[in-house]
C-alpha positions as MATLAB code, in Angstrom:
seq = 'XXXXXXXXXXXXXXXXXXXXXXXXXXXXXXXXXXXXXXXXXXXXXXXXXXXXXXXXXXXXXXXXXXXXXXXXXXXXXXXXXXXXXXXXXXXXXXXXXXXXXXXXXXXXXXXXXXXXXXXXXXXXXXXXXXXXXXXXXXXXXXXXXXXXXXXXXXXXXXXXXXXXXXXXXXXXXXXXXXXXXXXXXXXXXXXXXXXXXXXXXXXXXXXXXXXXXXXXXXXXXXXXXXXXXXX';
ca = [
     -23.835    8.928  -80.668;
     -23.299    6.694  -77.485;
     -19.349    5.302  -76.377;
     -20.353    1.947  -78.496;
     -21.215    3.596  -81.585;
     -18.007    5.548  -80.951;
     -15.714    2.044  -80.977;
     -17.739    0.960  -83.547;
     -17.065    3.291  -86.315;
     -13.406    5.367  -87.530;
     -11.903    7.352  -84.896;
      -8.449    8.666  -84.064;
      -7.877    7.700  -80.533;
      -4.606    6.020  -81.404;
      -2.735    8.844  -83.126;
      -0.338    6.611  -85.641;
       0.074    2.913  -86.497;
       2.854    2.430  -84.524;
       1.129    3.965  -81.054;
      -1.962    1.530  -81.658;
       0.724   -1.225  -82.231;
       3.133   -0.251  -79.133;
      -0.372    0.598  -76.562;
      -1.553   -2.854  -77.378;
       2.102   -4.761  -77.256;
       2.053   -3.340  -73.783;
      -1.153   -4.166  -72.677;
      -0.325   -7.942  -74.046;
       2.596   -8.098  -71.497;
       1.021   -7.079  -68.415;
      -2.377   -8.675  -69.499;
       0.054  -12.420  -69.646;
       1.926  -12.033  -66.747;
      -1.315  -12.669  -64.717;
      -2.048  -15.424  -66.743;
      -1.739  -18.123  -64.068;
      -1.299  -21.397  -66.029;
      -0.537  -22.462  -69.254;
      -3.862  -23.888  -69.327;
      -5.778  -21.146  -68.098;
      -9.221  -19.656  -69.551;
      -9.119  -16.179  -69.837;
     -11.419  -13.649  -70.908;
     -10.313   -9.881  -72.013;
     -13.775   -7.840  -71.788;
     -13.420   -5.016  -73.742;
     -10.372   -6.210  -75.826;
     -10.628   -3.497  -78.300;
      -8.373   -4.826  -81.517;
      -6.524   -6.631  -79.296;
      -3.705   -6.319  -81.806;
      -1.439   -8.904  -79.955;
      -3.789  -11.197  -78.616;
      -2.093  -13.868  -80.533;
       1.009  -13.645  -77.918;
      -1.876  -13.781  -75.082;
      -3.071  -16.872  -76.787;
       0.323  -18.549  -76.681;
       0.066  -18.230  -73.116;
      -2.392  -19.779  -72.096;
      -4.891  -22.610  -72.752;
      -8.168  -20.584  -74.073;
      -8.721  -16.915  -74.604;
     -12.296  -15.189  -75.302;
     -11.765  -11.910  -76.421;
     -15.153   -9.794  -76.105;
     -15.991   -6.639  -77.796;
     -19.012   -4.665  -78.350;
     -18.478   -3.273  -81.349;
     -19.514   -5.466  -83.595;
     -17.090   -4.092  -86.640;
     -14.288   -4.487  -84.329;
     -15.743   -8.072  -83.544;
     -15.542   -8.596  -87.378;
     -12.262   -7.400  -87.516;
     -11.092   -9.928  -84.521;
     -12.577  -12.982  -85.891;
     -10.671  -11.878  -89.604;
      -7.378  -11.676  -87.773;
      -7.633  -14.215  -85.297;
     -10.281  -16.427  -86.770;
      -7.763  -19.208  -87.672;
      -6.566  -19.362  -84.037;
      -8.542  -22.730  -82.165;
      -7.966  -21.073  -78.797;
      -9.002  -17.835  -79.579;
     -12.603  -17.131  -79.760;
     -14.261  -14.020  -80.321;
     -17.560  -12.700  -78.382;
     -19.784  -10.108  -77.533;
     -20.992   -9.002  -73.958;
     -24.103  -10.657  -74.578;
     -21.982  -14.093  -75.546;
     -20.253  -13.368  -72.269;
     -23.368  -13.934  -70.425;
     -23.980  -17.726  -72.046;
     -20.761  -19.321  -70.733;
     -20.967  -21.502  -68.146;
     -20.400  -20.877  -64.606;
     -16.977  -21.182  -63.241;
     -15.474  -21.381  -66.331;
     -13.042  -18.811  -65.867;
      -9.177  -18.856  -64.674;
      -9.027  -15.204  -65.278;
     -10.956  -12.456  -66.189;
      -9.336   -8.577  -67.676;
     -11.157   -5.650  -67.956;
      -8.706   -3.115  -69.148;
      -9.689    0.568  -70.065;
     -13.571   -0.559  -69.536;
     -15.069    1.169  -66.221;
     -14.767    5.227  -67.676;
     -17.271    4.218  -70.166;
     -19.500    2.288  -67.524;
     -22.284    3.426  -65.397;
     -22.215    2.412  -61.906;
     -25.014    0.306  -62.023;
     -23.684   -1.079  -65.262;
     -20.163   -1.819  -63.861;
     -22.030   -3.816  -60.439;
     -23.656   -6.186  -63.322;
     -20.740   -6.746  -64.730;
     -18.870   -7.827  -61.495;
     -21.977  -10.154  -61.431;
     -21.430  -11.860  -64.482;
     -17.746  -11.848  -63.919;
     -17.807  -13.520  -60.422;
     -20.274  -16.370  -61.775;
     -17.659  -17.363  -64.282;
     -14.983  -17.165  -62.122;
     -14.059  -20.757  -61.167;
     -13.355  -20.403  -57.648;
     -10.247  -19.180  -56.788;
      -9.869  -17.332  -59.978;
      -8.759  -13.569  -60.298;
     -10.565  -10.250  -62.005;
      -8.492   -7.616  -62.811;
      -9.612   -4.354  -63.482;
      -7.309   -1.763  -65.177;
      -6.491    1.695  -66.430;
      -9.155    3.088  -63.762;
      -9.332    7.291  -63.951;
      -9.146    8.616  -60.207;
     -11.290   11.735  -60.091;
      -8.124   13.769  -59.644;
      -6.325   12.918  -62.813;
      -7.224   15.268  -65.443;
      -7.162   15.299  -69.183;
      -3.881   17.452  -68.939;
      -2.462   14.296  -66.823;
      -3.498   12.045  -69.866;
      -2.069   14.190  -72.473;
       0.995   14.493  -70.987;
       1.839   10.746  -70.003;
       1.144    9.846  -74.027;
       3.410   12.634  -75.234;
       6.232   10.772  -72.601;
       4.698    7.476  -74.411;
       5.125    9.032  -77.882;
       9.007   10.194  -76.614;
       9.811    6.575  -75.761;
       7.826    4.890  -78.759;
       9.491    7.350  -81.003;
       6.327    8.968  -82.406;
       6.135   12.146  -80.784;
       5.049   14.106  -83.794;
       2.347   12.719  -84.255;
       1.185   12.426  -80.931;
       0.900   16.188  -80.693;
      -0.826   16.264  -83.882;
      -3.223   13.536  -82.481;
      -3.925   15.960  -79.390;
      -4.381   18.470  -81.469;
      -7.273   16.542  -83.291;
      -8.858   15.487  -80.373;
      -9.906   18.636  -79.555;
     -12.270   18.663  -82.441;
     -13.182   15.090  -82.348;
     -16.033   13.246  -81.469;
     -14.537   11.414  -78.564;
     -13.829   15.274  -77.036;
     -17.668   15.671  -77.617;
     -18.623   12.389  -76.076;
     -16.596   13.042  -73.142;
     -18.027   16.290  -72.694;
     -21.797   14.822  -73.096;
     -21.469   11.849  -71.050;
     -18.340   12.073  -68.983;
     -15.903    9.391  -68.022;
     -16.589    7.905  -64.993;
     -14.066    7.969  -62.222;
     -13.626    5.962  -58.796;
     -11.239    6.569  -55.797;
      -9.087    3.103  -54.570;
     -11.827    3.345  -51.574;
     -14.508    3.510  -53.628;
     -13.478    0.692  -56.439;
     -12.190   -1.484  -53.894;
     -15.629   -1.418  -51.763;
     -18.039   -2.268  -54.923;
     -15.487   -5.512  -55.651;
     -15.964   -6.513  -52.269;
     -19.388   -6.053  -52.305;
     -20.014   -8.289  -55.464;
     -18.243  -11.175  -54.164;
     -14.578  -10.404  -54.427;
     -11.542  -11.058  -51.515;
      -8.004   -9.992  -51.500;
      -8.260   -6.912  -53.313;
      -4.700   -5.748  -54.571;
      -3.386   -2.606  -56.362;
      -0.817   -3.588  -58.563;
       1.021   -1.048  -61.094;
      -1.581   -0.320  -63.650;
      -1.677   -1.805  -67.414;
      -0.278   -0.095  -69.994;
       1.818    3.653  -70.055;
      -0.481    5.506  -67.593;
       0.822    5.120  -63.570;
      -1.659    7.597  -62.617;
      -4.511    5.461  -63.375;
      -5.387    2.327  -61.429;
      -5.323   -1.536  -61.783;
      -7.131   -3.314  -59.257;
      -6.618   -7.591  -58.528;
      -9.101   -9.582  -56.877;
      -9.672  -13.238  -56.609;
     -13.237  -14.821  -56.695;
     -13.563  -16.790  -52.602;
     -12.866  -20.673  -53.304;
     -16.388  -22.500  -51.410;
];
């Protein structure tokens, strides 16, 4: 089993209905207040269910949402199918738009389940449909110091202020015998230092690299803000 076939199939990463709703409420409201125009083209890589994407939508003038899970992709286009500025793609999708298209790209809770050399093509891709002057943010980044214990412990003070607690330590509990504990075992997460992350956005192309305060309930992970160099 690989991280895609993982997304792809039933899993128990969020640990009630009202965690999956609350994590991607939150990500919604720090995903729109980058959103630099009303008319802006964005692009969340790696949406997941994107639950509240319909809120991003309002804000702004076109939004691709690209997953690579194809049942989650089925899932998108059923919920958001009827939305004209909200179209659904996969990576390879991604790849076909035009250059400079872009006002924004998001890549929230991607990079731990990238290679390296995976991630560098994917700044690629992401610079070229930058317009220029146009910003990539990358989000929920692990630092190689934060550990699992750090993760569990920020989404039982999550669970405290989304009023799900219970289950949350039931959820942890189930982890431990679930595939994603198995996954991360076999193929790791991969993890970057500010130094380190910062560097390979330069290197693709990428000025004025910020650290904001990262997406979603986490603060020990990283968010990163760059802007594509206007010719």
């Amino acid at each position: 089993m690989s991280w895609r076939d993982f997304w792809n199939g039933e899993h128990s990463i969020y640990v009630s209905p009202r965690h999956k709703a609350l994590h991607y409420r939150a990500i919604a409201t720090d995903l729109i207040a980058h959103i630099p125009a009303g008319d802006a083209v964005v692009l969340d890589h790696g949406c997941g269910e994107a639950l509240d994407a319909g809120r991003v939508a309002a804000s702004c003038g076109r939004l691709y949402l690209c997953e690579a899970a194809p049942t989650v992709r089925d899932k998108l286009r059923a919920q958001f199918g009827r939305k004209d500025n909200i179209v659904v793609v996969s990576p390879e999708e991604v790849e076909a738009l035009p250059p400079t298209s872009l006002d924004l790209v998001v890549a929230n809770s991607l990079l731990q389940y990238l290679s390296r050399d995976e991630l560098k093509a994917l700044l690629e891709i992401w610079r070229d449909r930058l317009k220029p002057g146009g910003a990539l943010i990358v989000a929920d980044i692990i630092p190689p110091d934060v550990s699992p214990l750090t993760d569990a412990s920020q989404l039982l003070a999550f669970a405290w202020r989304g009023g799900f607690l219970l289950a949350a330590l039931g959820g942890l509990i189930r982890t431990v015998f679930s595939d994603y504990r198995k996954l991360r075992a076999q193929y790791g997460l991969s993890t970057y230092t500010a130094d380190a992350i910062t560097a390979l956005i330069r290197e693709a192309g990428f000025a004025d690299v910020q650290q904001p305060k990262n997406f979603g309930h986490n603060p020990h992970r990283m968010t990163f803000k760059a802007t594509k160099a206007k010719i």
